[in-house]
N, C-alpha and C positions, 0 to 999 in steps of 0.2 A: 504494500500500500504506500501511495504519493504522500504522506500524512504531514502536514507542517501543524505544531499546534497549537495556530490561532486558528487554523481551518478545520482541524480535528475538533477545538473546543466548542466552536460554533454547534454544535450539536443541543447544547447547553444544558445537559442535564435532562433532555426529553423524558430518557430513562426516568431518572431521580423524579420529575415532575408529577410523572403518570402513578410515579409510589409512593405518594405523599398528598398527593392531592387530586379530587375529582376533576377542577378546574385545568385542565389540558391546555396551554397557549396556543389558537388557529394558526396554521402555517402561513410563513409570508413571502413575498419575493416572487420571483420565479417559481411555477408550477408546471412547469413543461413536460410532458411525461417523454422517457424514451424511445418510443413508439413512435411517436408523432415527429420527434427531432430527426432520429434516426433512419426515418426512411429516406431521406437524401442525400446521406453519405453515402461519397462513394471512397473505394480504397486509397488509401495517399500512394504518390510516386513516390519511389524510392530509387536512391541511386544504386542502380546495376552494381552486382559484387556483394561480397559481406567479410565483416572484420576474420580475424582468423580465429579466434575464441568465441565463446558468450559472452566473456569478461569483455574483450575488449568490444563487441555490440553492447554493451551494456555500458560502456561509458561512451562509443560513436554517438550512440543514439539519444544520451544522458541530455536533459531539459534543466539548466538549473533555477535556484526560483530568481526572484525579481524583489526580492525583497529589501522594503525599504532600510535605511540607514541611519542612525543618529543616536543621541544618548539616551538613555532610556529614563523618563522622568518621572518624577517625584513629586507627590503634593498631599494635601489636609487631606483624612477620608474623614465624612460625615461623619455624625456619631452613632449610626445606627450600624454602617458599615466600622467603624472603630471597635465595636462592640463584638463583629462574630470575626474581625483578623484580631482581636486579644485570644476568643477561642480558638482560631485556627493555631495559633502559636503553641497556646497551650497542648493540644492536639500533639499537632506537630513536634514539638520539642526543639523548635529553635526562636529566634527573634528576629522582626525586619530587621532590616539595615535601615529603611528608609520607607515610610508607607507608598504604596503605588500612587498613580494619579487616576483619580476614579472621576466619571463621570457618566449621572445619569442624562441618557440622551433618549428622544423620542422614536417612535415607530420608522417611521419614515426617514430619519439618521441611520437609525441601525439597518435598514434595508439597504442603503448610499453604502454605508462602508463596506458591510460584507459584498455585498456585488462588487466593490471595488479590491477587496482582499481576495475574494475567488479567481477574481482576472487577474491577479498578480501571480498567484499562487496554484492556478491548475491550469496549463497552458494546454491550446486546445489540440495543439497539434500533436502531440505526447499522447494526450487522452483520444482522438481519433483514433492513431495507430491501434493503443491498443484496443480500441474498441473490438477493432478486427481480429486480433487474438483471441477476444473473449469469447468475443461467436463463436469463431471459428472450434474452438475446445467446445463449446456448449455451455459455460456456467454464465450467459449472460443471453437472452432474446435473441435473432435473427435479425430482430430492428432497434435493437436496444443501442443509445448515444450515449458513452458514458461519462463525456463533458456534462452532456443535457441532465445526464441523472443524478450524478456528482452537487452541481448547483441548485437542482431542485429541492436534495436532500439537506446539504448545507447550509441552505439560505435560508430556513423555515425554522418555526417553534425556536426562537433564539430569544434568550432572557439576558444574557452578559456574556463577555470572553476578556480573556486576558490575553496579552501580546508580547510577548519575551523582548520583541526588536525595539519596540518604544516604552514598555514599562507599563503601559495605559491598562486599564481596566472600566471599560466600557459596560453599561446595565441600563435596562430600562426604567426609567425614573417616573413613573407611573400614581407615585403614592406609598401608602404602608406597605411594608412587606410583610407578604406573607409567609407561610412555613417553607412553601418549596423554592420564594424566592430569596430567601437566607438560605438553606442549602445550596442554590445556584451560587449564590456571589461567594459561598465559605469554600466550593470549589473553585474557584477563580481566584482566590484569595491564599488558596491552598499553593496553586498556579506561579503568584508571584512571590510567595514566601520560598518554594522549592527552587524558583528561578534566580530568587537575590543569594541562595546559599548555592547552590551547586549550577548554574548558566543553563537553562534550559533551549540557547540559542541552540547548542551540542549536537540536537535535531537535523537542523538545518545541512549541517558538515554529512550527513549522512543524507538527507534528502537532495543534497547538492551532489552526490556524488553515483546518485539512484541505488543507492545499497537499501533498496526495500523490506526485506529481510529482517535487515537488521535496526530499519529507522521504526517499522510496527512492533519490536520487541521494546526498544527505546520508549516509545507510545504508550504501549503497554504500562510501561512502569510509571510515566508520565502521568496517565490519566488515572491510571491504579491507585496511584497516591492523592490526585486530587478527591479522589472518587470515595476512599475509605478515609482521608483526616475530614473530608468537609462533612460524613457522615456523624464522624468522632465527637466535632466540634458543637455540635448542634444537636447531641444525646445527652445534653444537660437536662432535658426536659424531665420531670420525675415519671412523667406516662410514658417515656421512651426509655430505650438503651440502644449502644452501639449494635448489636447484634438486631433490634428491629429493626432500626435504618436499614440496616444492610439488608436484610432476609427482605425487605419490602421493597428494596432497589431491584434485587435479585427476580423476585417473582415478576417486575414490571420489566425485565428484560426478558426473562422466559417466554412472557404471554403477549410480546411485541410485534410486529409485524411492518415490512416494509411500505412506507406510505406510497401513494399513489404516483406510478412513475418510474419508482426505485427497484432493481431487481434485486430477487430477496438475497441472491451471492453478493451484492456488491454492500447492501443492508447488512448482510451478517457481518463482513469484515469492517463496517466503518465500526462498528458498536462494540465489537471484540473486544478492544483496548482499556473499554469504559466495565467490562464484565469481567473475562477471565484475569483484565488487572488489576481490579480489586480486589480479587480472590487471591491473587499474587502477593500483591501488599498485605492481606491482612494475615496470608500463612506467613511472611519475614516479619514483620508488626509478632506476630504471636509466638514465633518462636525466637526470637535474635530482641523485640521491641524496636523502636526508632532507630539505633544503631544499625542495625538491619536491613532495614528500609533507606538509609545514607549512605549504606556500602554501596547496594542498590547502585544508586545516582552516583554515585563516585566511579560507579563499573558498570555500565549498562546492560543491562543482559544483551545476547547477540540472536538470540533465535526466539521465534513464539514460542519453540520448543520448550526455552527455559523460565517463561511466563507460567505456560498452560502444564508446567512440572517442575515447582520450584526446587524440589530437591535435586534437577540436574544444571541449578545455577552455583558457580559461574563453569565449571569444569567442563561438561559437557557441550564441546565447541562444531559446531555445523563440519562435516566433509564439502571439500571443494568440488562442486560436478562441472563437466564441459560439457558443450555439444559443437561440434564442429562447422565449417562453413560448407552449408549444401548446395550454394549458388550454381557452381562449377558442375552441377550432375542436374538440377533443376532445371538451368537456361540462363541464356545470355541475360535476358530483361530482369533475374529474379535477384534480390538484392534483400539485405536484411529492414522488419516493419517492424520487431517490436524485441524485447527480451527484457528479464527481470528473473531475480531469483524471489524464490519461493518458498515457503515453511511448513510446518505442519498445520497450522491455523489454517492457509491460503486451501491445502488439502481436502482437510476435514470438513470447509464450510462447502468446495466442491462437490464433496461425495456425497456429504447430506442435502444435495438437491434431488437428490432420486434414491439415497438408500436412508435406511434409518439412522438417524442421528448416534447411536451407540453405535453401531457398526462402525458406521465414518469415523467417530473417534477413536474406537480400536484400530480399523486400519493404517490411521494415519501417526500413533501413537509410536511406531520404532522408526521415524524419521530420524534423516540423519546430513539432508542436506537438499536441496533442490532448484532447478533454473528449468525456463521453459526459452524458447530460440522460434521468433515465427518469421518467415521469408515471403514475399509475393512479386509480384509481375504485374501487376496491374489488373491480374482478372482476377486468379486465382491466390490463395492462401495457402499456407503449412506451418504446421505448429510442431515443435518438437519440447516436447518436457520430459525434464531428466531427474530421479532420484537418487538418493543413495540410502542406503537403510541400515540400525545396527547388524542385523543379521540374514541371510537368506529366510530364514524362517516370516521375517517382517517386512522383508522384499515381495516375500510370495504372496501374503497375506495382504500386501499393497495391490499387486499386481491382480488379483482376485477379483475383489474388488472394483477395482477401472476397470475390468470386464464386465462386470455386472451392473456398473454405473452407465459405460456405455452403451450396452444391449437394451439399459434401460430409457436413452434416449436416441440417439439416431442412428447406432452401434458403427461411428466413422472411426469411432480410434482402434488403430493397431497396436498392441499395449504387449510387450515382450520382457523379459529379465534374464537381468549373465549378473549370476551371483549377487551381491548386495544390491547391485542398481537396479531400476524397473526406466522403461522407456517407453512414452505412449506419442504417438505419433498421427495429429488434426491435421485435415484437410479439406479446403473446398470441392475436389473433386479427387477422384479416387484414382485417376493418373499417375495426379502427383503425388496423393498417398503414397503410393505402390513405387515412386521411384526415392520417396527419401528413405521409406524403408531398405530397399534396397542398397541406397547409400550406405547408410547405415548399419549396417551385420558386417561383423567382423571379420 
């Protein structure tokens, strides 16, 4: 995932919202569904040829953001806002450096900005490409635009965000707040207290460099923390505890569902960060305490793997996969469209679009490293994703599975394994299926 997070935060607690309160905030912005955007893409050109690795397609084709520059500033928060960053601290266990700059601004500001932070920070040309990946594997519509759905999803039900680049802390300034809108702002608050102690720019360096991978594990712990202290902070109430917050965050991400628009594969992974990372923070929180949760941020974790299995943090480090340049067996015109590596998260939320949800998680569960490589020509597509797994036993048991995922929707992928790795291989038409397999047997 592209996750930078002022645009991951944007989300603002929808979760939290829906768990704490009946009052739901209507979606704003842009409502374009992917449907309707995406029936007029057509494939991007690319330049004939491909790098000779994945690694190195994966920095050719790297997009990096556009984001703004300056000091990050500093000002008075209200007293109401003074009131839940004293709790978030206390939470937290550390202290500002310096209170953020808070400002509550109206509906129609915060529609201005975020449209204007999406366009900075999801460029479209990046997300076209992969549009066409996404299809082409299956885990997203036929006509699905994943700029158009990206912005649909982002730009909607937004209460506040924080912004590591400026320091700002932006909310809607509506009146009293209510219960879910002091849990929004104590995660945002959470946001720039973890950002003034340990640099939450860090992100960026890895978004800038498309190591997707490893910037959604980052994420993970990112939104993990704001998600589990701003619950913390706000369990003073004597009819609460930390443990209700959470279990009623929890239940309102379980029984969630992609709003209008949004395909539920691209739904599950934006939300991921906000779910299995607070379950992340509160197993380091409960076994290590705050200490724990600072090692954390001091060392990022590197895989979803080591989110969605805190006991294989920090040791247990991703296997490097390649996949080769197919161009040279494909055709003259065909040239690399997309690449990005991939995790067990990216996995599991795929399988569980056509298998059951445990299943997908057991299969996806002996990961051990992953990238996918997609090529086109202007008509046609090819997708190559590549694993690596602890063992043959979790290879096979991968491999299985994307057989049965695939039979269960348009049965195009050719899905094979040579010992720990599994290799499945998308395609717009069965040609060229058949000649990158081809390529590709050893």
């Amino acid at each position: 995932m592209r996750g930078r997070l002022l645009v991951a935060t944007v989300l603002a607690l929808g979760l939290t919202a829906a768990a704490c309160t009946s009052d739901t905030p209507e979606p704003r912005g842009s409502s374009s569904g992917g449907s309707q955007a995406g029936e007029g893409l057509q494939i991007p050109a690319v330049a004939p040829g491909g790098a000779t690795t994945a690694k190195g397609a994966i920095k050719e084709l790297c997009v990096p953001l556009s984001a703004p520059a300056g000091t990050p500033a500093s000002g008075t928060l209200p007293p109401e806002l003074a009131q839940i960053a004293d709790q978030v601290a206390t939470a937290r266990g550390h202290a500002y450096e310096t209170p953020p700059n808070a400002e509550g601004i109206t509906d129609q500001e915060m529609d201005r900005r975020l449209q204007e932070s999406f366009q900075a920070y999801y460029p479209k040309d990046l997300y076209d490409r992969r549009t066409f990946a996404w299809r082409t594997i299956g885990v997203i519509p036929p006509d699905a635009d994943l700029h158009e759905a990206y912005r649909a999803f982002l730009t909607g039900q937004v209460v506040g965000f924080y912004d590591p680049e400026t320091g700002e802390l932006v909310y809607l300034g509506s009146g009293d707040l209510g219960f879910s809108e002091r849990l929004t702002l104590a995660h945002e608050l959470t946001h720039a207290l973890d950002d003034q102690t340990f640099d939450l720019t860090r992100l960026d360096a890895l978004v800038n460099a498309c190591q997707d991978e490893r910037a959604s594990a980052a994420l993970g712990l990112i939104e993990g923390s704001a998600q589990y202290f701003s619950a913390a902070s706000v369990a003073e109430n004597p009819d609460l505890s930390l443990s209700d917050v959470i279990d009623a965050i929890a239940q309102a991400a379980a029984g969630g569902s992609a709003p209008e628009g949004v395909p539920p594969f691209l739904y599950a992974i934006t939300v991921w960060p906000y779910t299995d990372g607070m379950s992340y923070v509160g197993t380091l929180a409960g076994n290590g305490g705050t200490d724990a949760v600072d090692a954390a941020f001091e060392r990022f974790p590197v895989s979803t793997e080591q989110v969605i299995h805190p006991d294989r943090y920090p040791s247990d480090r991703p296997t490097a996969v390649d996949i080769p340049d197919l161009t040279g067996v494909l055709g003259r015109e065909w040239g690399d469209l997309d690449a990005m590596t991939i995790g067990e998260e990216w996995l599991r939320a795929m399988l569980a679009l056509r298998l059951d949800a445990s299943v997908a998680a057991d299969a996806a569960a002996g990961w051990d490293g992953g990238v996918y490589r997609a090529f086109a020509d202007g008509t046609d597509v090819v997708v190559v994703l590549r694993t690596a797994w602890d063992g043959e036993r979790d290879a096979a048991a991968f491999a299985s599975a994307a057989k049965e995922w695939s039979a269960a929707g348009d049965a195009s992928a050719a899905v094979t394994q040579d010992g720990t790795e599994v290799t499945a291989v998308f395609a717009t038409s069965k040609d060229a299926r058949d000649t990158a397999v081809a390529a590709l047997r050893p």
